[in-house]
N, C-alpha and C positions, 0 to 999 in steps of 0.2 A: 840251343841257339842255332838259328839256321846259317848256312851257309852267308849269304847274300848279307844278312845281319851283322857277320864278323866282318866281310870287309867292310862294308859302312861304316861300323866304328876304328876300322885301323885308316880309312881313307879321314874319318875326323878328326883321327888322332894327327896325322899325318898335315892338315889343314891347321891344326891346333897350333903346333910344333911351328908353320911356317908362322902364323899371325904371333908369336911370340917374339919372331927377332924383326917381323914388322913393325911392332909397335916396338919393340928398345931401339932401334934403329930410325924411325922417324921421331921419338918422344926424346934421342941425344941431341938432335938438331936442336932442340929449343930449351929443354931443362934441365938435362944437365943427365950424367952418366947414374949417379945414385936415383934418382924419379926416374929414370928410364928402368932401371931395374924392379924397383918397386912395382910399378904399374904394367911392365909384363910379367909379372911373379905367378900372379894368379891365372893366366892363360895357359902359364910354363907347365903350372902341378895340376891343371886340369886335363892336359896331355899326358899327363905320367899317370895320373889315376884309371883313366881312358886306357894305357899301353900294360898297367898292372892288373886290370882285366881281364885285357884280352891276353894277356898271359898264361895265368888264369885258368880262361877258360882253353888255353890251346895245352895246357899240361894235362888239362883233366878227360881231354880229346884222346891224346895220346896214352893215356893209362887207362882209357877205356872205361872210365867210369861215367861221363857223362859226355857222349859221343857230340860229335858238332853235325847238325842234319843235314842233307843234301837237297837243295831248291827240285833238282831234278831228278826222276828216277831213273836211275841206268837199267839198261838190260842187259 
């Protein structure tokens, strides 16, 4: 996975995370605290699947097994 690639997905995951207490927070206003949790349920575990990842792949970076790439080459 490239550089640029891993933050993309922790910048989504990070997006994810916020549009979850968006939505339980504007869907308390009108139906109630159980529908509000229901219906951010699925934005919640799609951010955690996203953060289990890149997890993931940031263990497998550091045990050098499947290095994370770099976009630019140093010299």
């Amino acid at each position: 996975m490239k550089q640029s690639t891993f933050v993309k997905y922790g910048l989504l995951a990070f997006g994810l995370v916020l549009l979850t207490f968006v939505i339980r927070g504007s869907t308390r206003l009108f139906l109630g605290d159980r529908t509000a949790a229901l219906l951010s349920a699925p934005v919640g575990v799609s951010a955690l699947l996203v953060l289990v990842v890149l997890f993931v792949v940031a263990v497998l970076s550091v045990a050098r097994i499947r290095p994370i790439e770099r976009d630019i080459d140093e010299r």
